[in-house]
N, C-alpha and C positions, 0 to 999 in steps of 0.2 A: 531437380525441378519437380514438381508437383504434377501428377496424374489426375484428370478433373475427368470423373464418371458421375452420373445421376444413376442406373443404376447398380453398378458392375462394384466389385472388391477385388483391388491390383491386388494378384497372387504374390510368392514369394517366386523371387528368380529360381530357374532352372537349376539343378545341382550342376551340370556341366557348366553353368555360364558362372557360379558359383565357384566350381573349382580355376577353372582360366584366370578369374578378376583374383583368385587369392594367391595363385600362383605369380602371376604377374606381380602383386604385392610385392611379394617375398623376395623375385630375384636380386642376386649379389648385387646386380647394377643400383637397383633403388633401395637399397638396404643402407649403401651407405650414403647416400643424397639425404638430406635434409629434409623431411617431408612437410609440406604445410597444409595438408589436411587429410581428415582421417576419410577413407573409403567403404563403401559396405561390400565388403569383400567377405563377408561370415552369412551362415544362414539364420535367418531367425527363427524360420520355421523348427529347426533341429536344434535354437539355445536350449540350455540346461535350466531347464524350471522347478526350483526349490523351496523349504519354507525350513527356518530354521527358527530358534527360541532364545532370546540372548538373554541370560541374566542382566537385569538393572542393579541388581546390590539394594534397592529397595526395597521393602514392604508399606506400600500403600495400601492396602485395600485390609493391611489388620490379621490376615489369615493363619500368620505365621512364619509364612516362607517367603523367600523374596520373590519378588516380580519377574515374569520373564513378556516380553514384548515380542510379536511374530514382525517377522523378516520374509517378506517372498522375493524371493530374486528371478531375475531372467538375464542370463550371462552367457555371451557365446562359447558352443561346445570346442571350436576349433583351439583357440589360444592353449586350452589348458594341455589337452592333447600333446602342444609343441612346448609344454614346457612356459609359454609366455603369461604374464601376468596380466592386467586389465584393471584401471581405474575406474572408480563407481560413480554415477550419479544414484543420487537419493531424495526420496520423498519423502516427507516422516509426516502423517496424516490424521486426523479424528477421524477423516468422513468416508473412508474405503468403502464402508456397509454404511451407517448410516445415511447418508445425502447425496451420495456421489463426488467426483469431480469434472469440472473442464463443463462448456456450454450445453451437454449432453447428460449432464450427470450420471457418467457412469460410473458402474463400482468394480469392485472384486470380485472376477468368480471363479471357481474350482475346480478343477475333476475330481471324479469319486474318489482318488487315494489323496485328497487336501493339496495338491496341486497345485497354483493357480493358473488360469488358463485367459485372463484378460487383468491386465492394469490397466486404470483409469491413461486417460490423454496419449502424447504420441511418440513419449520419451523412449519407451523402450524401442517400440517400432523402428524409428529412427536411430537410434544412438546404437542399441547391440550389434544391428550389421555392421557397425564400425566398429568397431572392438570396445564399446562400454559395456559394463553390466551396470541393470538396472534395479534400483534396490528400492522397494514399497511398504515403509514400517508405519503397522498400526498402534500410533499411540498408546500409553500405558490406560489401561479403562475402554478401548473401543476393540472392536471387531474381535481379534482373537486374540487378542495381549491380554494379561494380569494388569492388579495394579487399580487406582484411578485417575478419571481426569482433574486437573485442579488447575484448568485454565492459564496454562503459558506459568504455573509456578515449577519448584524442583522436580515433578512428576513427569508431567510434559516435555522439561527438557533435558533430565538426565536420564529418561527414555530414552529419546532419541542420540542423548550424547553415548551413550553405553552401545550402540549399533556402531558405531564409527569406530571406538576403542576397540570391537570386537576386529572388524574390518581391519585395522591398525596390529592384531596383534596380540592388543592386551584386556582381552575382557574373554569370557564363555559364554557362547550356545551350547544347543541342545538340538538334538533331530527332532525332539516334537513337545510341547507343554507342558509335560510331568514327568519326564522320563530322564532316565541318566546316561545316558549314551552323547557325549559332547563331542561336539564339531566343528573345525579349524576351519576359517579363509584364505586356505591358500591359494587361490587362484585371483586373489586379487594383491595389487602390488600395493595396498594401505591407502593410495590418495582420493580424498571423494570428494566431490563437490554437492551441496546443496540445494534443490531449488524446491519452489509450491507458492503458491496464491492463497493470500490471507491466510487463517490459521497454521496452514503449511508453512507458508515464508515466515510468518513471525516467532516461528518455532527454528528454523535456517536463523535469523539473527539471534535467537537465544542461546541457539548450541555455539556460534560463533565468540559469542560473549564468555561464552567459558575458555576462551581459550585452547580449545581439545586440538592435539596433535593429528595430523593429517587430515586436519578442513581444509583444502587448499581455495576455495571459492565456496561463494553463495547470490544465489539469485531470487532474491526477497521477491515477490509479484505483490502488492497492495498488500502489504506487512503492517504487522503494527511492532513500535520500537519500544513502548513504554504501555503496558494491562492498564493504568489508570486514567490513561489519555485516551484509550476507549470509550469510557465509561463516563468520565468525566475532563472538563476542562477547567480547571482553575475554580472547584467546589460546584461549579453546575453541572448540572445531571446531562447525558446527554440522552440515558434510553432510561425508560422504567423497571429497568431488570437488572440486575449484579451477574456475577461469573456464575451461578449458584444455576441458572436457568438456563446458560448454555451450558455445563458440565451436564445437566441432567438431559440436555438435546443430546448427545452426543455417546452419552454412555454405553456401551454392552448390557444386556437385561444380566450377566453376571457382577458388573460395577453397581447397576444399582441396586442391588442384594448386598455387596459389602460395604457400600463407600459413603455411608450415612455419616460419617463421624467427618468425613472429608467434606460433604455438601456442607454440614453446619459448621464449617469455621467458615468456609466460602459465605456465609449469612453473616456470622458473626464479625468478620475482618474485614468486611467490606460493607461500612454502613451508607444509608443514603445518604446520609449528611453532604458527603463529598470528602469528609475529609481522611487525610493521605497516611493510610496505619503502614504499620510492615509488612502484611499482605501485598500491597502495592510495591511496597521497597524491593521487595525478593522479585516482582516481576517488572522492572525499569529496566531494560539491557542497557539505556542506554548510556548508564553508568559503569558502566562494565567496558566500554569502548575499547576503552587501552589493550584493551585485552584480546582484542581480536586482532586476527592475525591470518586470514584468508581474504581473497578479494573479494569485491562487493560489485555483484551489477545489479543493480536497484531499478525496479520498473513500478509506476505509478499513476494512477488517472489525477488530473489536475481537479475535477470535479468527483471524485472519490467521494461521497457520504456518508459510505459505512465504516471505512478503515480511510481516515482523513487525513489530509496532506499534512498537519502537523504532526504526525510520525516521519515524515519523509524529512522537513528543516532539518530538526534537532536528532534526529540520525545520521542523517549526513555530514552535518556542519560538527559531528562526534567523531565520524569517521574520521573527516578531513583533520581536525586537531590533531587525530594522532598516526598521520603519516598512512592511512589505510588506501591500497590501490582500489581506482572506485569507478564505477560507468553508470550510467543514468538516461532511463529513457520516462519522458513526460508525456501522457495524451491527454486528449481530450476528452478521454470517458469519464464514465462512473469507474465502479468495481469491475473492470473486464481484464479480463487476461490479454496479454498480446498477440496472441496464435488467434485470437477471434478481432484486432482489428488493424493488424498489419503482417499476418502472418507469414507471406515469403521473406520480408524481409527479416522477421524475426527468427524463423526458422535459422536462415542462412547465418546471421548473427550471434548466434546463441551456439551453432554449433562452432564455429570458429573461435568461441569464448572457451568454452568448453577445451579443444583441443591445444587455446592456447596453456591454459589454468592447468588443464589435469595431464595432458602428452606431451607439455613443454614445448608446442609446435611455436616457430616464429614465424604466424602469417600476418605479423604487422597489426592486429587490432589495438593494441597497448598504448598506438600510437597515432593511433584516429581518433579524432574528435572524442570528448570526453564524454558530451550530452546532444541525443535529439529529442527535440520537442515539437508536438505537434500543434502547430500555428492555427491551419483553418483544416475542417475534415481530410485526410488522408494529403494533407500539404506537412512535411515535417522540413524541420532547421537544425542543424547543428551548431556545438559550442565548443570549442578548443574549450574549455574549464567551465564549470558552473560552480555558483553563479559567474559570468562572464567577467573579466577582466575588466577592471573601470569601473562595477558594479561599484557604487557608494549607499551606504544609509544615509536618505536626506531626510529631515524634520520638516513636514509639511502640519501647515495651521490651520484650523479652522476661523471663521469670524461671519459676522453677521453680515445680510444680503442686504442689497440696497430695495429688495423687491420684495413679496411675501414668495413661500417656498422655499427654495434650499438657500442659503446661506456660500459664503466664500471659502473657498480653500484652496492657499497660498504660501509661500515663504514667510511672511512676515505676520508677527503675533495677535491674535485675534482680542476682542477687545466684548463685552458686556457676557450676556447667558443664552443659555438655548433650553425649552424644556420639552419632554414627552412624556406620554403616559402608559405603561407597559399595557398590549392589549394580545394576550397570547394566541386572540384567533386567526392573529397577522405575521407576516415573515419576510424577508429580505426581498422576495418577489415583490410584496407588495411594498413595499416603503418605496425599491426602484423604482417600479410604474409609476408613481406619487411623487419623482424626488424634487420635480420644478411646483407642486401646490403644497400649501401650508398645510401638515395635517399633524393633530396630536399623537400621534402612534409615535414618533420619529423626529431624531432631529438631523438633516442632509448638509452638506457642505460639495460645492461644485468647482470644479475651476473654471474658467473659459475655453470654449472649443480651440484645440491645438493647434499649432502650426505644425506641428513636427511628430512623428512618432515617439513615442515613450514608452521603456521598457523596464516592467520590473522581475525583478529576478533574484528570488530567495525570499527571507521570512522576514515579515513586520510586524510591528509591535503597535499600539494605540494606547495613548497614557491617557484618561479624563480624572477631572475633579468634577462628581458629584456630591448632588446634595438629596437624600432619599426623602422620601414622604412615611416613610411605614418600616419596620424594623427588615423587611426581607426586601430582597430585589437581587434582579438577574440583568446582566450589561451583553449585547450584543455590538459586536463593530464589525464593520463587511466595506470592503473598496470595490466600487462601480464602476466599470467600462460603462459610459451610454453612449450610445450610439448602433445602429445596423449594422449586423453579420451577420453568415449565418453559421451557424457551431454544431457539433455532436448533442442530439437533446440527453443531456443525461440525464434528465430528470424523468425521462419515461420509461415503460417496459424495456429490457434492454440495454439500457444508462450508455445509449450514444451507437450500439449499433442492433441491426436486423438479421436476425436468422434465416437462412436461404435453403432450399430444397439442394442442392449443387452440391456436390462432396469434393473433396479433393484430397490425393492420398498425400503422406509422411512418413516412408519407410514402406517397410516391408511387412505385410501381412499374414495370421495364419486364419486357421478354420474359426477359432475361438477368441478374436481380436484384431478388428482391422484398424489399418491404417488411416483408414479413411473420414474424413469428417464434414458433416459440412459448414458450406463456406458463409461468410457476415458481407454485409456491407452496413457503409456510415447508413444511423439513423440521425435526421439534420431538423433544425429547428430557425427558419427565422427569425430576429429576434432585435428588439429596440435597445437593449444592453444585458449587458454579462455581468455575472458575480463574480471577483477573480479572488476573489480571498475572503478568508471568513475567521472570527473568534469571538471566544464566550468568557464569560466567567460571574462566578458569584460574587458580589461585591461586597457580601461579609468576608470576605477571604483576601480585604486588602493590605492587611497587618504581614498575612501567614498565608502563601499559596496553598499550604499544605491543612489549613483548620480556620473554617468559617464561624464568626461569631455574630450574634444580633447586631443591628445596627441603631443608632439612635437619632430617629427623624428630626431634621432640621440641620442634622450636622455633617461638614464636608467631607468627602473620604476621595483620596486619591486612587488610581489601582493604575496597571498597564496588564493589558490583556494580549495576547499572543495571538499571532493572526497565521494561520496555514502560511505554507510555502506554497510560491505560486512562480509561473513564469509567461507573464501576459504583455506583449504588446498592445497600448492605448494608440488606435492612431489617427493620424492627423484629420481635422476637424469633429474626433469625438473629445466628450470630458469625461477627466477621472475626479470622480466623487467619494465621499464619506461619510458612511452613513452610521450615526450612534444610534441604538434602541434598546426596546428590553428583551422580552424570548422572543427567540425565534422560529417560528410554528413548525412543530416537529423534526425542528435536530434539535433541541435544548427543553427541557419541562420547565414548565412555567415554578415561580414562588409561592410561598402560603401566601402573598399578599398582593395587590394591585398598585404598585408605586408608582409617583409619578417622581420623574428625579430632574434635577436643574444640575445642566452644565457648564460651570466657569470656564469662557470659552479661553480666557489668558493663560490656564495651568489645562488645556488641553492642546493635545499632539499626535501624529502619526509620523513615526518612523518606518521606510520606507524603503528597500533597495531598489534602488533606479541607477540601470546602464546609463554612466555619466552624472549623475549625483545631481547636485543643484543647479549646477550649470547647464546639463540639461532640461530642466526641468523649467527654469528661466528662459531659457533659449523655445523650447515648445509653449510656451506662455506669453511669450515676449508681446504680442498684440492686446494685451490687456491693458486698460489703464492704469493710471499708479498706483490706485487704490486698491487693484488686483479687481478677479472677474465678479467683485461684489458690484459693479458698477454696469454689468452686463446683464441687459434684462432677456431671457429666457423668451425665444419669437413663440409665435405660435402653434408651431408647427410640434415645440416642445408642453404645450399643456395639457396635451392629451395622454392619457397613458400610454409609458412606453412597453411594448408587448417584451418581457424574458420565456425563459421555459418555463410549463408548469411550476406551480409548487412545487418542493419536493415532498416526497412519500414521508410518510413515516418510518423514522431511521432504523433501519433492517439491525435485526440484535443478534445477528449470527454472520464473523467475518467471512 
């Protein structure tokens, strides 16, 4: 349990109380029982804090010689002493020096003989008094590693994969960055597991996609599965920047002295156009699927912005094809880590994963619920399987309204056009507010208020035939919850939660690294409807996902655009809406042109997974006329704007 001080730092246990709880450990009696969870029975204050140098077999940076990547460890002193080995967690990082990590942004720091004497967050704290060691590698190009960065390509991750092979056995260090004196891991027994948030985690799915021998797990936090699905979605832009401008955030003032020849392929391989060269190909894991061979527990905010839920579908639905053991937790945030917004629980979870994955302990987790998702603020729900059992893709229609404003959407095939006019100083916020009045920005589709809860759960698609006015154009489709809740604002400082004065410890403390951190709560927004899904795409790019061409106004072009993974209950008395447009004001950059485009409403569609498929879906419907809720006029009470969360920010260009 957590020790909650404002202003105090839980010391480390007493060495006597230290020796009792390790001795007790060890007795013949519980040696040979079965144990189901690891104890902090080791001192942290007295781990062994190291820094080694591991050859990558690379030369990035040009110099001549290959790369070596720094390794600090923090591993308890007790194990090795008796001869016993110890499983690793591991970090593999850009931001030790540069940015920090975790909600405090801390980094790395030293004692005078290069030591380190603090790792960012609360893993080692936590984990080494239990017999992990904790392993903190600085990316090839950052802090004190060789090499450069080349953004989630072979640098990035055969960096880090060459740490694990070392660990495993089969690779070399070095006691320090130029020198010859090389050093074996023997005190660890080769199994590591993986974890970090955003560029950390997507760097855990990369080394996992190689295949490398002794990954036994990875815990991705707001990962991204595929570099081009960052950047872009289906030829739209989503930030103004390429890799080229986070490598150079990121770099060592030594990386950017050598790594100029690296920045300009990052320019040159990665055009704006959108379209999908080999640069992108080398960094898609999730092609590489098959390939992985460690379990996966996958953590992600639902309203994610920066590293967006369309890395979470088509990663997992990668996973699942090929037989990979998987766990999955869903919130309500933005970009947050889970120690900042369910944190006992996760603590307690994660270490249980852990001791199942790396010490083979059977305490039943394998066999719990597959998925929690968090419903309303700090209310979560679990899933025997995600998407849930029953889950069907239903084809829902759009068709025109019997009213001005939003239009129908239904089972059965829509019938004339719908048009708007791209106006890029507008975005999915505002089209919602606006879905019941007619306005040019947008064209909406509603169903009638439910009878029944409605659940979707996993990844949708949206197929339109348009017709452009102007050679460029950008297609927006987003699914609407309206109706009153009240949700995590992720759209503000914080992306859903509040930083508190209050600490609370996780583990065990020294002079130069505490335990302690402080604690969040929900930040909450009431709110007239939710966005529960969103996707983009360039509509030159309906031939080729992969290469955008002109278009030629006046003529129809089909596309199906990909819509995030989501998992939202619509419930009973609100409506699930559909709303088509063009950019969407700062997550997507607008076109060279201002098109307005016409939707042939009978060759458009939304495919959809809904717990219970159409029958559901009719069943929560069923009070509509025959004509479906084109025939339901929108009361009063609905023509006023309905309040969501701010805008969102401008899309943060650093995972």
């Amino acid at each position: 349990m957590p020790i909650r001080t404002r202003f105090t730092i839980w010391r480390p246990l007493a060495a006597a109380a230290v020796t009792l709880l390790t001795a007790a450990f060890l007795t013949p009696a519980t040696a040979h029982a079965a144990p189901r969870e690891s104890l902090p029975v080791y001192s942290y204050e007295d781990a062994v804090r190291e820094a080694v140098w591991v050859d990558t077999r690379l030369d990035g940076d040009g110099d001549g010689r290959t790369d070596r990547v720094a390794v600090d460890i923090v591993r308890p002193r007790e194990p090795a002493a008796r001869g016993r080995k110890v499983p690793v967690i591991m970090d593999a990082s850009p931001y030790y020096s540069c940015c920090g990590r975790g909600n405090e942004s801390q980094r790395k720091t030293y004692d005078a003989n290069g030591a380190v004497v603090q790792t960012p967050l609360f893993y080692d704290n936590y984990f080494v008094p239990r017999g992990y060691a904790f392993v903190a590698v600085d990316l090839a190009g950052t802090n004190r590693s060789d090499g450069c960065v080349d953004v989630g390509g072979r640098s990035d991750v055969l960096s880090a994969k060459a740490v694990i092979d070392w660990l495993g056995g089969r690779g070399t260090a070095y006691t320090t960055r130029t020198g010859a004196t090389a050093v074996k891991a023997g005190w660890t027994d080769g199994t590591t597991g993986m974890i970090g948030k955003s560029w950390d985690g997507t760097i855990a799915n990369g080394v996992a996609a190689t295949g490398v021998k002794g990954l036994k797990t990875i815990v991705p936090i707001s990962a991204i599965s595929s570099w081009y699905d960052y950047y872009f979605q289906q030829g739209a832009p989503l930030y103004d920047s390429g890799p080229d401008w986070l490598s150079d955030y990121v770099d060592s003032p030594d990386a950017r002295a050598k790594c100029a020849a690296v920045q300009r392929r990052l320019v040159e391989q990665a055009p704006r156009t959108g379209d999908r060269t080999g640069l992108w190909k080398e960094r898609d894991y999730v092609r590489h699927a098959s390939r992985v061979k460690a379990s996966v527990f996958l953590v992600h905010g639902l309203q994610d912005l920066n590293v967006r839920m369309k890395h979470v579908g088509q990663w997992w639905d990668a996973l699942a094809e090929h037989g990979v053991e998987r766990k999955i937790w869903l919130s309500q945030t933005g970009h947050v880590d889970p120690f900042d917004f369910r944190r006992a629980d996760w603590v307690k979870t994660l270490h249980r994963w852990f001791d199942h994955e790396l010490l083979g302990y059977d305490n039943g987790i394998d066999r719990e619920p597959m998925a929690d998702v968090e419903r309303h603020p700090d209310q979560w729900v679990t899933s025997r399987s995600w998407p849930p059992r029953g889950t069907q893709t239903t084809t829902l229609r759009p068709d025109r309204g019997a009213h001005p404003g939003a239009g129908a959407l239904g089972l059965r095939k829509g019938r004339g056009t719908a048009a708007f006019t791209d106006d890029p100083r507008l975005g999915e916020t505002d089209w919602a507010a606006r879905i019941d009045t007619a306005t040019p920005d947008k064209a909406g589709f509603v169903t009638a208020p439910l009878t029944r809860d409605l659940r979707l759960s996993g990844s949708s698609e949206v197929t339109v035939t348009a017709t452009p006015s102007t050679p460029t154009a950008h297609l927006t489709a987003v699914l609407v919850d309206l109706g009153p809740d009240t949700i995590r604002d992720y759209a503000a400082s914080g992306e859903g939660i509040t930083t508190l004065a209050d600490r609370t410890c996780w583990g065990e403390s020294s002079a130069g690294d505490s335990a302690c951190f402080k604690e969040t709560a929900p930040r909450t927004a009431d709110v007239g409807h939710t966005v529960v899904s969103r996707g983009w795409a360039d509509l030159g790019t309906y031939a080729d996902a992969g290469r955008g061409v002109p278009l030629t106004p006046g003529r129809a072009y089909s596309i199906t655009l990909d819509l995030a993974a989501t998992d939202h209950v619509v419930p009973a008395g609100h409506r699930l809406a559909l709303i088509v447009a063009g950019t969407d004001k700062d997550l997507i950059d607008p076109p060279a042109d201002t098109p307005t485009l016409t939707l042939d409403l009978s060759r458009t569609s939304a495919r959809v997974p809904l717990v219970g498929g159409a029958r559901a879906f009719a069943a929560a419907t069923s009070t509509a006329a025959t004509s479906g809720a084109a025939t339901t006029a929108p009361d009063a009470s609905r023509s006023a704007p309905a309040d969501g969360v701010r805008a969102p920010r401008p899309a943060p260009r650093v995972p």
